[in-house]
N, C-alpha and C positions, 0 to 999 in steps of 0.2 A: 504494500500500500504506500508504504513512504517511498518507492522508485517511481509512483506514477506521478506523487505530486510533484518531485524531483522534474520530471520530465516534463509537465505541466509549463512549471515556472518558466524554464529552458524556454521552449518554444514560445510563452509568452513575451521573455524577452528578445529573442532572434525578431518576432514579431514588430516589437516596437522600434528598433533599431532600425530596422529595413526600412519598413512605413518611413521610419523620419530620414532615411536615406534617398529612399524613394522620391520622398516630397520635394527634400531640396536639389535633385538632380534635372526636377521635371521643370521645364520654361512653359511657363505660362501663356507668353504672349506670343510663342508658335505652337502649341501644344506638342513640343517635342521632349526625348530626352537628351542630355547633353554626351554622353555614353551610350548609345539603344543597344550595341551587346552584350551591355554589364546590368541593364535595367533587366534587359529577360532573362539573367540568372536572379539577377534578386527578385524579379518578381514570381518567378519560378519557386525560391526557395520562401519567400513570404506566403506566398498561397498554403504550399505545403504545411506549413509551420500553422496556419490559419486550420487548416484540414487537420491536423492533429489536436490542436486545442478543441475544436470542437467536439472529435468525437472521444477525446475523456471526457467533456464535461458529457456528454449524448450519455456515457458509461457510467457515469457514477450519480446521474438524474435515474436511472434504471434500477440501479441497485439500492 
């Protein structure tokens, strides 16, 4: 039980990091990124990371 919260928190902070990576890579007033093949690994590994929080929390709303 304490390895999932463990692993919880992890992903919630990969999560937040990236988001705030994310944010400030992305230009606004051409809606581009200033890197687009380093965006689609992080957006890649942010999704992921998103996909994992959810289904602990999907798992432990079950049980």
């Amino acid at each position: 039980m304490e390895n999932k919260k463990a692993l919880s928190f992890v992903f919630i902070i990969v999560a937040i990091i990236l988001g705030c990576t994310l944010y400030k890579q992305f230009d606004f007033e051409n809606f581009k990124f200033e890197k687009p093949a380093l965006a689609y690994v992080y957006l890649t590994v942010f999704f992921a990371s998103i996909f994992f929080i959810v289904k602990s929390f999907k798992n432990k709303s079950q049980q």
